[in-house]
C-alpha positions in Angstrom: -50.3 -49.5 -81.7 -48.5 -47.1 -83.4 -47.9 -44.2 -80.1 -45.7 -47.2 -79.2 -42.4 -47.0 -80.4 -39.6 -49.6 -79.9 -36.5 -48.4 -78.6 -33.7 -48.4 -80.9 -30.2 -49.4 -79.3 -27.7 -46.9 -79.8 -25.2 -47.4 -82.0 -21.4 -47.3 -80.6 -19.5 -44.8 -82.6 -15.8 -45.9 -83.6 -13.2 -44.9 -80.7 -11.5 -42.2 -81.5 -7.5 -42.1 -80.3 -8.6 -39.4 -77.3 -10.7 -41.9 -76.1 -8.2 -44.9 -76.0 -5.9 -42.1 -74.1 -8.5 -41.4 -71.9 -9.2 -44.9 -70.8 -5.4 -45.9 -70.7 -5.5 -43.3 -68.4 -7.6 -44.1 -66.1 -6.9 -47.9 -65.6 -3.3 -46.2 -64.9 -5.1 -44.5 -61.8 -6.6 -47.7 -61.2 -3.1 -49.8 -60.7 -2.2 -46.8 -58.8 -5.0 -47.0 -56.2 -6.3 -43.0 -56.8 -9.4 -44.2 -58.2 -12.1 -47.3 -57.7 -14.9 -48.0 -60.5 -18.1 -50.0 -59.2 -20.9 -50.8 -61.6 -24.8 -49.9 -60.5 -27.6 -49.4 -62.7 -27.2 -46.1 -63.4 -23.7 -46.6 -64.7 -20.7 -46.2 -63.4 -19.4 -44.2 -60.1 -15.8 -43.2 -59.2 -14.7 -43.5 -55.2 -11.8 -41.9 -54.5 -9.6 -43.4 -51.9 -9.7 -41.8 -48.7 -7.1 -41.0 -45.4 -9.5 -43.8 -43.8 -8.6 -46.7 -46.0 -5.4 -46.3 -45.9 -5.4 -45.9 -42.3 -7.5 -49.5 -42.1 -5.4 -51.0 -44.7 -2.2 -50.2 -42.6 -4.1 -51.8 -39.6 -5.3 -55.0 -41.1 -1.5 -55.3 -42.4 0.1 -54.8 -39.0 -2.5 -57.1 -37.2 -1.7 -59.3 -40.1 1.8 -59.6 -39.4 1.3 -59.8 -35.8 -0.7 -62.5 -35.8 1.6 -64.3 -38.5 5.1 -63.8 -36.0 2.6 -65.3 -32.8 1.6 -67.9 -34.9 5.3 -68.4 -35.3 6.8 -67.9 -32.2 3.9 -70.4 -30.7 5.1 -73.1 -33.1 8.7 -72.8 -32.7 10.3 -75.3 -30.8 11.3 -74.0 -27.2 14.8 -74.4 -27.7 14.9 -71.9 -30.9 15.7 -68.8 -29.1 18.6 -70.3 -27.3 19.8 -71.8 -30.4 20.0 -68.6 -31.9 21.1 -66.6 -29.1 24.1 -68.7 -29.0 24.8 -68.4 -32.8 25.2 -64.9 -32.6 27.2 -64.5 -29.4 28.2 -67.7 -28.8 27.3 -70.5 -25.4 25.5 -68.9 -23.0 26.5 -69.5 -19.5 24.4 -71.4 -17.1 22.2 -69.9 -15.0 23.5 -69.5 -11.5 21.3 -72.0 -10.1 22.6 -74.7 -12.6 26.3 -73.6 -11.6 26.1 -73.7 -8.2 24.1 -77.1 -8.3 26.9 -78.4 -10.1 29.5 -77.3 -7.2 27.3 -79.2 -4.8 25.1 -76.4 -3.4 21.8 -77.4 -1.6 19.4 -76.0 0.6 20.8 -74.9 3.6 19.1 -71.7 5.2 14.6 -70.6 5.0 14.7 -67.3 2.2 12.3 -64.7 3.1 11.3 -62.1 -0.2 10.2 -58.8 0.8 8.8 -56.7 -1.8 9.1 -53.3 -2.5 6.5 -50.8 -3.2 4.5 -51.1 -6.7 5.8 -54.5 -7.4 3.5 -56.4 -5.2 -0.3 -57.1 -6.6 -3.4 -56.3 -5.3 -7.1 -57.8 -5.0 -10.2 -56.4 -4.3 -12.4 -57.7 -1.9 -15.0 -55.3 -1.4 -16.0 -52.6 -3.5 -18.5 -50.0 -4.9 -21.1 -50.4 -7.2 -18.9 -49.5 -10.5 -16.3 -52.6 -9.3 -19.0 -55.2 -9.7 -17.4 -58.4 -11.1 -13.9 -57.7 -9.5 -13.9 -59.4 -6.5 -10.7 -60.9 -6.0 -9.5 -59.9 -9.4 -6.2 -58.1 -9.3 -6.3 -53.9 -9.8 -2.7 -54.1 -9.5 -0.1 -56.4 -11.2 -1.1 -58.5 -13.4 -2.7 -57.6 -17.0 -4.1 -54.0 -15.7 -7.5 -54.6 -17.6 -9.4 -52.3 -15.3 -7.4 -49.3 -16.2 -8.0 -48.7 -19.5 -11.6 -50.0 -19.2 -12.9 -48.5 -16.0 -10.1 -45.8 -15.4 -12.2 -43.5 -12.7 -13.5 -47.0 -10.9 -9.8 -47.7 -10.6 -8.3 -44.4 -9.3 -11.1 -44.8 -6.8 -10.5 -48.0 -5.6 -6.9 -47.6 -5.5 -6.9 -44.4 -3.3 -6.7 -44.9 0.4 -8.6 -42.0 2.4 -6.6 -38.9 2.7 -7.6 -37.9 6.3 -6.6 -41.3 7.5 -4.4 -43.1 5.0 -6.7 -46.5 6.0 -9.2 -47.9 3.9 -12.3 -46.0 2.0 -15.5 -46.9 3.3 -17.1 -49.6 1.3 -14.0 -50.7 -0.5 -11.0 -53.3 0.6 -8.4 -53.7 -1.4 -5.7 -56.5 -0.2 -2.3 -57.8 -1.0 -2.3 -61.2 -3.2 -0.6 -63.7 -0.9 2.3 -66.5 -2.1 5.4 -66.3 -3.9 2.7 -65.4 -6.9 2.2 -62.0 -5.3 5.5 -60.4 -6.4 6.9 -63.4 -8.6 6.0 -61.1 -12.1 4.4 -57.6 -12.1 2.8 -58.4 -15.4 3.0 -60.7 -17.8 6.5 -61.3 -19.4 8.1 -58.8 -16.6 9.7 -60.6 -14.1 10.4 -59.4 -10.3 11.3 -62.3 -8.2 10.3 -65.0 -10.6 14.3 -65.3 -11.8 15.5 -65.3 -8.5 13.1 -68.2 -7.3 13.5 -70.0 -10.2 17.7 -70.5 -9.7 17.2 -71.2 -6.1 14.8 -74.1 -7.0 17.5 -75.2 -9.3 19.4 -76.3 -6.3 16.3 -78.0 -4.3 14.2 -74.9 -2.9 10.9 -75.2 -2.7 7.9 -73.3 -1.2 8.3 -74.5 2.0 11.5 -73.4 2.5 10.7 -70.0 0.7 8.3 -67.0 1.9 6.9 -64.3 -0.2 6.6 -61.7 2.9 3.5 -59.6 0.8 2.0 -56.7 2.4 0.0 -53.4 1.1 2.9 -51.4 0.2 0.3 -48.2 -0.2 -0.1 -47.7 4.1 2.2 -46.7 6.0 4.3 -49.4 7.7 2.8 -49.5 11.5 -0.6 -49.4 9.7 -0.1 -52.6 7.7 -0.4 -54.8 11.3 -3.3 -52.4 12.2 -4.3 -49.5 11.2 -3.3 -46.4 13.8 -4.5 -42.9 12.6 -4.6 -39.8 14.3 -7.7 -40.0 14.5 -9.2 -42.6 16.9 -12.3 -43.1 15.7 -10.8 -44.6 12.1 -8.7 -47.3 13.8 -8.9 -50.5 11.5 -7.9 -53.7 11.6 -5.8 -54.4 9.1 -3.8 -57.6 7.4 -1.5 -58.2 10.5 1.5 -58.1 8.4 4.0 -57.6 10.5 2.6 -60.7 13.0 2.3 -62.9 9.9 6.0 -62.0 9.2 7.1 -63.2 12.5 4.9 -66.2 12.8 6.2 -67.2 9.3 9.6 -66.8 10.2 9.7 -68.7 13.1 8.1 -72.1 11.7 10.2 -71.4 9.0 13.1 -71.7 10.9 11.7 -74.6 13.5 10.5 -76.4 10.4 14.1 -76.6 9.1 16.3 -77.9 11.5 16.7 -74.5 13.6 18.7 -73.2 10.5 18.0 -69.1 10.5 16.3 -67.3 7.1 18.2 -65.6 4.7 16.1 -62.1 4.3 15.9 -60.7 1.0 14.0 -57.5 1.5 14.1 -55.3 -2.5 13.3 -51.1 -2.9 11.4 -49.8 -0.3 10.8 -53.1 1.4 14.3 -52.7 2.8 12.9 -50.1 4.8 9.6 -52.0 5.6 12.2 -54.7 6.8 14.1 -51.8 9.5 10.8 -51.4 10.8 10.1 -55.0 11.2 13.5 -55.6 12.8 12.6 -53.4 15.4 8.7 -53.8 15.7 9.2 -57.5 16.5 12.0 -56.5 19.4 9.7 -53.9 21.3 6.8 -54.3 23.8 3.2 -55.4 22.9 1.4 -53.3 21.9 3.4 -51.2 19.8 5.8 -53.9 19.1 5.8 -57.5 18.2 7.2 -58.4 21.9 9.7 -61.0 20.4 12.7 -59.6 22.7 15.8 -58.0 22.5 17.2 -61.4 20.8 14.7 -62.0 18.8 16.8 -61.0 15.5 20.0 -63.2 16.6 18.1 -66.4 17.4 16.1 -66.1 13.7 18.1 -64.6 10.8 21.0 -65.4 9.9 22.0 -62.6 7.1 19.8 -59.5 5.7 20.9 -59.3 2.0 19.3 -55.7 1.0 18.6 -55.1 -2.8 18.6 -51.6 -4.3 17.9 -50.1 -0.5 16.8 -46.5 -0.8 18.1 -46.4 2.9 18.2 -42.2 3.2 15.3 -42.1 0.5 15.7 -41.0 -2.8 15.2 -37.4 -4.3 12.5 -39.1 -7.1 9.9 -39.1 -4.0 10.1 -35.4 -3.8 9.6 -35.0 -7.6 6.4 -37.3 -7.1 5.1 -35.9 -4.4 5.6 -32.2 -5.4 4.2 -32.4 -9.4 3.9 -36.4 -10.1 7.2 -36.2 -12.0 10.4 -37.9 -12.7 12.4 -37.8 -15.7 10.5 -40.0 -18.1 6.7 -38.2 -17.6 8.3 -34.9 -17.6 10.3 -35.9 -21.0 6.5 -37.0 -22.1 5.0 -33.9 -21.3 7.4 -31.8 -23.1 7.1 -33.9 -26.4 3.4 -34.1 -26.2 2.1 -31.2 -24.7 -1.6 -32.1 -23.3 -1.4 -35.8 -23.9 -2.0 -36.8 -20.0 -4.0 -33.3 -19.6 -7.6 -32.7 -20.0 -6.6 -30.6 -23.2 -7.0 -34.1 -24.9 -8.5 -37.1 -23.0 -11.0 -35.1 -21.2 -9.5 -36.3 -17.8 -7.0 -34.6 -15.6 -4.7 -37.9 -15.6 -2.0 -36.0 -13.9 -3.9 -34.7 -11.2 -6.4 -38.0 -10.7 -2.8 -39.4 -10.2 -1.6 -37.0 -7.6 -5.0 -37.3 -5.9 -4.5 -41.1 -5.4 -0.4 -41.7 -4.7 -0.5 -38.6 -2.3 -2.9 -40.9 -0.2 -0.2 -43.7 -0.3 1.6 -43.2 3.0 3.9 -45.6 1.9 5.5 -43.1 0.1 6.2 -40.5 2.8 9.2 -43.0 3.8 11.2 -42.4 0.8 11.7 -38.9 1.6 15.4 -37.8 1.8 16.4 -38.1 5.1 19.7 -36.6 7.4 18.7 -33.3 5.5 21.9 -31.4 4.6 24.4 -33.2 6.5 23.7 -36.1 4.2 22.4 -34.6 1.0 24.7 -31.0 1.1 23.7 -27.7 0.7 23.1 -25.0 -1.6 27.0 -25.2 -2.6 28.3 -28.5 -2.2 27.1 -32.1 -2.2 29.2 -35.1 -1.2 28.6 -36.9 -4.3 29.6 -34.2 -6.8 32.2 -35.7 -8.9 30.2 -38.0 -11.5 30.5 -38.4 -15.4 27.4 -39.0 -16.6 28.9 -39.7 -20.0 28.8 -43.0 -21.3 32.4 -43.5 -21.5 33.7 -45.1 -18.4 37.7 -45.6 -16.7 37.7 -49.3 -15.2 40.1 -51.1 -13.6 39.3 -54.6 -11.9 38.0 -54.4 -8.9 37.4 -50.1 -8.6 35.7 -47.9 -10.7 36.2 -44.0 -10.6 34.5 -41.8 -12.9 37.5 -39.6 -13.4 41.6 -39.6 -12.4 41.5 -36.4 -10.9 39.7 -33.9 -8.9 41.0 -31.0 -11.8 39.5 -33.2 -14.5 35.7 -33.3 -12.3 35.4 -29.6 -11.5 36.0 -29.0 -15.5 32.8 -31.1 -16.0 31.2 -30.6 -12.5 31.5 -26.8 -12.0 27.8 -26.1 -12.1 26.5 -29.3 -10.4 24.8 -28.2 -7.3 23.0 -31.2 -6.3 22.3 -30.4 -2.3 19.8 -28.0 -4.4 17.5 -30.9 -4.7 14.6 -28.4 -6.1 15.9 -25.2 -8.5 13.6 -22.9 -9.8 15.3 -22.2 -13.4 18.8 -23.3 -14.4 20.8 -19.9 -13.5 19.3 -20.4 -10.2 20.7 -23.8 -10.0 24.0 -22.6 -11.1 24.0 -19.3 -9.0 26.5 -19.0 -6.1 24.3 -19.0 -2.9 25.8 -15.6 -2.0 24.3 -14.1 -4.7 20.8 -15.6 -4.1 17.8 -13.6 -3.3 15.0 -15.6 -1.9 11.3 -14.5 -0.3 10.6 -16.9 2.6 7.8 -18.8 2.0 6.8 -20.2 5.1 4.6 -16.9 6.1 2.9 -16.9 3.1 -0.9 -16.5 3.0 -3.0 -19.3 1.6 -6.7 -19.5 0.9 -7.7 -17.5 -1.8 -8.7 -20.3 -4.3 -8.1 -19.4 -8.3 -10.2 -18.5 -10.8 -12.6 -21.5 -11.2 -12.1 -24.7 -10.1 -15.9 -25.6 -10.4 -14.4 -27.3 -14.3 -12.0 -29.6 -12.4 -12.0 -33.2 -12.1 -10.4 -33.8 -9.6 -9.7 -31.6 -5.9 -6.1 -31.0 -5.1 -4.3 -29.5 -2.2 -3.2 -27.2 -5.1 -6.1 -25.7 -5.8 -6.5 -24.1 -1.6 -2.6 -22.4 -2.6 -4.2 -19.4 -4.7 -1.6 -17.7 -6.8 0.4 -15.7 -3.9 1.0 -19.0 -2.6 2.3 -20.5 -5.5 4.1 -17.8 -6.3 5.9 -17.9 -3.0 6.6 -21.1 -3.5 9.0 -19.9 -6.9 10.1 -16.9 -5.4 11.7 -19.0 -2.7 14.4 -20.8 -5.8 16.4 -23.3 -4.4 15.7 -25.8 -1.5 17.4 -28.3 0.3 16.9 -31.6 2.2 16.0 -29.4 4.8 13.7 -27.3 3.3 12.2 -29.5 1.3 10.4 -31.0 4.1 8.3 -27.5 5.0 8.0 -27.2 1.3 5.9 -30.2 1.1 4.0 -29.8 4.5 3.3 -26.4 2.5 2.0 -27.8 -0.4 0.3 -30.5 1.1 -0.5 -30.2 4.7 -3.0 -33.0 4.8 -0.8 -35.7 3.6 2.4 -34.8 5.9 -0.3 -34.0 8.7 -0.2 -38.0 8.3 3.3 -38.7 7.3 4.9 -36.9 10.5 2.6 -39.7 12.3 4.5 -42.6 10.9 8.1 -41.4 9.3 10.6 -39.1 10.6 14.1 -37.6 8.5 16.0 -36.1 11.1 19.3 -37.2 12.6 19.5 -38.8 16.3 21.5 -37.1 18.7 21.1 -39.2 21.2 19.4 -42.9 20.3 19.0 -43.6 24.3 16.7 -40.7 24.6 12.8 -42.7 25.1 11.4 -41.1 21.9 13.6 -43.7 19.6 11.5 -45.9 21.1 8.5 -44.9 18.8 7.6 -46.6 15.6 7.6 -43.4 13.5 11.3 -43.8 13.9 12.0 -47.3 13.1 12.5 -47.2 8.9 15.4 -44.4 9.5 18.6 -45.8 9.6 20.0 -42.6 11.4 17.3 -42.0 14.2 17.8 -46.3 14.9 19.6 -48.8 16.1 20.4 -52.6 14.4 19.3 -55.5 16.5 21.3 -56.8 19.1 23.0 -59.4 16.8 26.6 -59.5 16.5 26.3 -62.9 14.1 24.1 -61.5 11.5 25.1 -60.2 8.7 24.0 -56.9 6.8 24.5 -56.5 2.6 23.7 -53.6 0.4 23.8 -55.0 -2.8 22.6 -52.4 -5.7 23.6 -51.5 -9.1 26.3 -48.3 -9.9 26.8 -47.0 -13.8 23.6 -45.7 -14.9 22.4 -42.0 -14.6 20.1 -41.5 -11.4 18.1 -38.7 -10.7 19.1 -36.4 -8.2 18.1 -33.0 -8.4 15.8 -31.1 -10.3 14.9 -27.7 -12.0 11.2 -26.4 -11.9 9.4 -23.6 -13.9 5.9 -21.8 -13.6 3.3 -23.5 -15.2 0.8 -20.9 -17.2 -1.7 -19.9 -14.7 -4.8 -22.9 -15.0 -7.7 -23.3 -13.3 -6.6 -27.2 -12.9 -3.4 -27.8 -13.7 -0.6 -28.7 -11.3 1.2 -25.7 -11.1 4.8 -26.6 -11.3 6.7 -28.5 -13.9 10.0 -29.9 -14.4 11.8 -27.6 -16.9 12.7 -30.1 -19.7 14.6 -27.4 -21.8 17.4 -26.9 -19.2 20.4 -28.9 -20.2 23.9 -28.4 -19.5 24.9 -27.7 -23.2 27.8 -30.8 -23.5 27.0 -34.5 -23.4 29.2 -34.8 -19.9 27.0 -33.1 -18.0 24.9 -34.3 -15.8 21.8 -32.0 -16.4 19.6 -33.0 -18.9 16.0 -32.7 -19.6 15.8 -31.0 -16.2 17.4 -33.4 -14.5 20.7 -33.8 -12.7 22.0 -37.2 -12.2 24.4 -39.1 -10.1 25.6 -42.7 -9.9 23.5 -45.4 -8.9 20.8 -47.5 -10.3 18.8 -45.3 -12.2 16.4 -44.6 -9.1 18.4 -45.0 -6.1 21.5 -42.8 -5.8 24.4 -44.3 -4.7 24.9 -42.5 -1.2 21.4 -43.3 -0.5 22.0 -47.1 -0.8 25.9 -47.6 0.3 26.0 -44.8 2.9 25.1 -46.8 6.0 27.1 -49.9 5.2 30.1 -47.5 4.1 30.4 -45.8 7.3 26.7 -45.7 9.4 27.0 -49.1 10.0 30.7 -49.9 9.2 31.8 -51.2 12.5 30.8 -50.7 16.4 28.9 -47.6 16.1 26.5 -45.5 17.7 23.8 -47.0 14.4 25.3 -50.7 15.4 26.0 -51.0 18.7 26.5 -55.2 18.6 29.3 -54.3 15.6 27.0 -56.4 13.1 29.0 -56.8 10.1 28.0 -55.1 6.9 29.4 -55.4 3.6 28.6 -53.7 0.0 27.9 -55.2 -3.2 28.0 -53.4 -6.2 27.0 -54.5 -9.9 28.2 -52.2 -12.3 25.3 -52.2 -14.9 26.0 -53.8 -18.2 22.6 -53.7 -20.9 22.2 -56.8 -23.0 24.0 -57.8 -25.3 20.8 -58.6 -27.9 16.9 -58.6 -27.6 17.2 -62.1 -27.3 18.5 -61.8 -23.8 16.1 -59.8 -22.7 16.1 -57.4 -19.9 19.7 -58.4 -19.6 21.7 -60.9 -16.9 24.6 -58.1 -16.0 21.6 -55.4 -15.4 22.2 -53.0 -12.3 18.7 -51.4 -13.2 16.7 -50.8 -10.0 14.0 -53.8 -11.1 15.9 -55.8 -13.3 19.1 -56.6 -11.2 16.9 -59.0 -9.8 17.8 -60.8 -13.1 21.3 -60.4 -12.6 23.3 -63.6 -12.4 26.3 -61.9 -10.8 23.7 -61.1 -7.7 21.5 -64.1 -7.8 25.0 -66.0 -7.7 25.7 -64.5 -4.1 22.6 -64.7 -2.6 22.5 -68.0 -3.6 25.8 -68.8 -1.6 24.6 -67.2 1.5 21.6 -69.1 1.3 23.9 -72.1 1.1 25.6 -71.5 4.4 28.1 -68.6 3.0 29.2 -65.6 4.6 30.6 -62.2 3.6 34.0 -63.0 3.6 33.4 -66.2 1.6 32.6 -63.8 -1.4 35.5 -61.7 -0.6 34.2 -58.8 1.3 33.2 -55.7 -0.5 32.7 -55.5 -4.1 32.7 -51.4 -4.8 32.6 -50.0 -8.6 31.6 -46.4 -7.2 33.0 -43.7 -5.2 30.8 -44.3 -1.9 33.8 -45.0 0.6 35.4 -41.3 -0.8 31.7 -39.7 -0.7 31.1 -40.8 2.9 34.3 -39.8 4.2 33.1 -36.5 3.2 29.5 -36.7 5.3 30.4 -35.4 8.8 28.4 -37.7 10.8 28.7 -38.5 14.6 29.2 -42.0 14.9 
């Protein structure tokens, strides 16, 4: 066997000292993570480390710690966060509920919620095949699940049909019924939930409390049945405005014939105005409760954040899906909600679907330029949008003198509610040169729009009438409305239907009598109710958006083409353009003249808006943000949602509900300018 030979090991040779170096070496990359060493049997193999375990190894530590602090904060004891709340800023005062209990308020008067638009959830009841498993699962409020996992399905379900603002066929979507409709919008975010919560405090109870939900997407006439244009879509719809009523009145036989408190909240102050005169008129239009329907039922309407003459924001959405915060988006991530990275059109999927909400044709500006001003002058003009603020106890004034507001004011046109660049916002009118757009010819589509997702009214403009739309610069109240029956004829085809902006100039003449009329505060009149009482109770002393400045987007087969110009500031941290943006006082979504106007003078009295002389009184809350994370969203807030957290507020409407009136919480409470602004409106009254 001597062709086999045995293998002899080999023999190590003595380290040398480069080899010691070479292997202190590497166990130095080692420790430092550069390098990892696995053994196989063919030796050794290096594995370098890699973007994508460090990316997984900053996951795992983040979910760790996550996980860790909700294991903590579900084994803490309930009273932790209060324990140390108060050790860093000392007791905390009771809740309003707890206070006023203690005083000896009970129940005394029915409350009646109305919510606004968005903060009400929706179910589905019937829909298309890519909604199986839904049915009665919310799409809106709630945890949102069905966005991010079935985004199209959702768009779909949640758009109404844009001929005839009613239901799709095939799908119903419906509002959630209870107090648990509107109580939280999502988990941890509260609407009503703070507000219910103090007025159980003192012995409230569902009986005695009535979430009025209705589909805040329809117009208003269309949530008791649905009325188009055209007759062959008439639907039946939820009978809101019946349920209203009926609820109402058991609520009020039911308790001792003691009237409800109403607490309508955004936009479902306006669905209120409507109701208040639905339920007066004739069947069929109307309710046919009577002219006394109103006096005989509620005692006081206590309006929160009431965008009353609408709000400039709708005209933003309605013209590109802006406001301040998606424009301010945009700019710092160019593409992120464009098809450049998602492969969606997310902007325009969203303009497709809220441009079929009718609901939010009503917050159009309304009085035009007698209410709003015009391309050089506004009657809110004097504002510091600084954070530094001049108090006093009972008034607040943004500045001492008319001298000190034009030094910071002198280029603040905000009747100019849409400005095509910032010298055009600035420019004296007299030196404006604009290109009517009204004639402009339409039609020829752009380039390709076979590549789009999604169809919009944009896409039948062609470049001459975009172009016309720019070369136009600057509009008002007034011509904002035949801007956006230019851009989008189909969806104020319907709004003209159901809203209306103008100014009555005689409220006697039989047209009034229409519902399209009913949510303006200027083209109605209040109930025949000379005991009720009227509050507008919103929140002054944060920046609100009130005019805008627009730019050209580059020419896109897709893309909306106009977009708020985030690069125009006004150069000092006074002014009140920024981002694109001018702001005025209010509530950071409805300005202050919109929400104080008709109680400040509209309504202030006997006048030709309040012919029984129902008193009205303002409430303001001058916003305070918490003090620490620990209180939250904040109990002084005069945010547009979360001054429905604020104790000051909570406090009165508790009182009312108690069997107080007006002049038991000592009349007006004003922090703003609004008296001085509407003195400046030249109204007939």
């Amino acid at each position: 066997m001597s062709f086999l030979r045995r293998r002899k090991a080999p023999v190590n040779p003595a380290p040398r000292d480069s080899d010691h170096e070479a292997e202190e070496e590497e166990e130095k990359k080692e420790k430092k993570g550069k390098k990892v060493k696995w053994k196989s049997g063919d030796g050794e193999k290096i594995k370098k480390w890699s973007c994508l375990d460090s990316c997984c190894w900053f996951v795992g530590f983040v979910c760790s710690i996550w996980w860790f602090l909700l294991f903590l904060y579900n084994a803490m004891p309930a009273s932790f966060p209060q324990y140390v709340a108060e050790a860093i800023t000392g007791p905390l005062p009771d809740p309003p509920g707890v206070k006023l209990r203690k005083e000896g308020l009970t129940v005394n008067h029915p409350v009646v919620f109305v919510p606004g638009i968005v903060t009400g959830g929706l179910e589905l009841w019937e829909g298309r095949q890519c909604a199986d498993g839904l049915f009665r699962k919310r799409l809106w409020g709630g945890t949102f699940g069905e966005l991010y996992k079935r985004p199209l399905c959702w768009v779909e379900h949640m758009s109404l049909d844009n001929e005839t603002g009613l239901d799709r066929p095939g799908i119903r979507v419906r509002p959630v019924s209870g107090l648990v409709a509107a109580d939280y919008f999502a988990p941890g975010y509260f609407v009503w939930a703070v507000l219910i919560a103090n007025l159980a405090r003192i012995g409230y109870e569902e009986k005695n409390m009535y979430m009025a939900a209705y589909d805040w997407r329809i117009s208003f006439q269309n949530t008791e049945k649905g009325l188009s244009f055209y007759a062959s879509f008439d639907q039946v719809r939820d009978r809101a405005l019946s349920r209203i009523k009926n609820n109402i009145e058991l609520m009020v036989a039911t308790n001792g014939g003691k009237k409800v408190v109403v607490i309508p909240h955004s936009m479902g102050v306006l669905y209120f105005l409507h109701f208040m005169k639905w339920v007066e008129a004739p069947a069929p239009m109307g309710g046919g409760g009577g002219s006394d329907w109103c006096a005989k039922h509620i005692k006081a309407v206590m309006n929160i954040g009431g965008p009353f003459l609408g709000v400039p924001k709708s005209v933003s959405g309605l013209f590109s899906i802006e406001a301040r915060d998606i424009a301010v988006a945009r700019a710092f991530a160019p593409g992120f909600l464009d098809k450049d990275l998602f492969g969606l059109q997310t902007l325009e999927h969203l303009m497709r679907m809220t441009r079929t909400w009718d609901s939010t044709m009503s917050m159009i500006p309304k009085g035009g330029d007698t209410i709003w001003g015009g391309l050089d002058w506004s009657p809110d003009v004097y504002y510091n949008c600084s954070a530094k603020k001049h108090r006093n106890n009972d008034t607040y004034s943004a500045f001492q003198n008319d001298k000190e507001n034009l030094e910071f004011m002198k280029n603040a046109n905000y009747g100019r509610l849409i400005s095509f660049g910032k010298d055009i916002a600035e420019l004296h009118s007299s030196k404006l040169e604009r290109l009517d757009f009204r004639g402009a010819l339409k039609g020829r589509n752009l380039a390709n729009t076979s590549n789009c997702d999604v169809w919009t009214e944009y896409h039948e403009m062609g470049v001459e009438g975009i172009k016309a739309v720019a070369d136009y610069k600057a509009y008002t109240a007034d011509s904002v409305l035949d801007l956006l029956h230019f851009v989008a004829p189909k969806m104020m085809k319907r709004g003209d239907a159901h809203f209306s902006y103008g100014i009555a100039d005689n409220l006697d003449d039989q047209k009034y009598k229409h519902y399209k009329y009913w949510s303006n505060p200027l083209e109605t009149t209040l109930p025949n109710a000379p005991d009720m009482e009227i509050y507008s109770m919103y929140g002054v002393g944060i920046p609100t958006e009130r005019a805008y400045v627009y730019k050209l987007t580059p020419q896109s087969d897709c893309h909306i083409p106009f977009q708020i110009d985030t690069s125009a500031d006004g150069g000092n941290e006074d002014s009140c353009l920024r981002d694109g943006v001018y702001s005025s006082d209010g509530d950071e979504t409805v300005p202050v003249l919109s929400a104080g106007f008709m109680c400040a003078k509209g309504w202030r009295g006997r006048t030709r808006f309040n012919p029984s002389g129902i008193h009205t009184y303002i409430r303001e809350y001058d916003h305070a943000p918490p003090a620490n994370l620990l209180e939250g969203r904040g109990t002084q807030s005069g945010a547009h949602v979360d001054i429905l957290g604020n104790f000051a507020l909570i406090e009165d409407i508790i009182r009312v509900a108690a069997g107080a009136s007006g002049e038991d919480l000592g009349g007006d409470r004003v922090h703003s300018d609004i008296f001085k602004w509407s003195e400046k409106i030249n109204l007939k009254l």
